[in-house]
N, C-alpha and C positions, 0 to 999 in steps of 0.2 A: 057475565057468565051465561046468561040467557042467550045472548047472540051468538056466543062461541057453539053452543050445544047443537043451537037452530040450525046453523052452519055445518058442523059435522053430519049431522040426522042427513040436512039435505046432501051432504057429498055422500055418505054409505048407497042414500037409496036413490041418488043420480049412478053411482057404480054399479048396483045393480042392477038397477031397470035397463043400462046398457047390456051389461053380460047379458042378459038375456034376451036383449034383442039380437044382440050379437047369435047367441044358440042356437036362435031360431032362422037367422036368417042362413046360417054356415051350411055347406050340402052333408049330409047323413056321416059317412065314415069322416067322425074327427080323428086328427092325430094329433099328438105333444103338438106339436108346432101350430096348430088353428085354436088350441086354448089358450098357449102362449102371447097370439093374435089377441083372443078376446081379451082376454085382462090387460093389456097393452093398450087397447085402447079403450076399453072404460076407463082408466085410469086416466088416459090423456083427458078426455071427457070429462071429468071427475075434476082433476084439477083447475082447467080451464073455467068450468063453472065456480067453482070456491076462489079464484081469480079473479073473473068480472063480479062476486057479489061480492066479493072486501074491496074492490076497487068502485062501484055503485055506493054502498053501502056508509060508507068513509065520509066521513065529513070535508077533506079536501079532495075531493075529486076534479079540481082543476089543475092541484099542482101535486100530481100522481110522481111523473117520470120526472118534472123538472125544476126546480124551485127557483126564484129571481134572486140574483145577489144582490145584499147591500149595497146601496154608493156610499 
């Protein structure tokens, strides 16, 4: 339970701390379509980290994508 939480907290404020990079970095007149931008890709961002830390985090981290069959 602990790790699930730890895990969420960091995706919110991985999401954030991008939006608002993203804010600041965009030029002055935003439109629907550059906040559409921003959240698009915190989110990609946002995922991709909650991705590599259940994939680190895992106790098989060698056999992530592919498992050996029996003989």
């Amino acid at each position: 339970m602990g790790r699930t939480l730890a895990l969420a907290l960091a995706v919110v404020l991985m999401f954030a701390a991008v939006a608002v990079i993203m804010l600041k970095l965009m030029p002055a007149p935003l439109k629907d379509s550059d906040y559409l931008i921003i959240g698009s890709v915190a989110t990609l961002v946002s995922l991709l980290a909650l991705f590599v830390a259940v994939v680190t985090t895992s106790g098989q981290a060698s056999s992530v994508f592919f498992k050996r069959r029996k003989k």
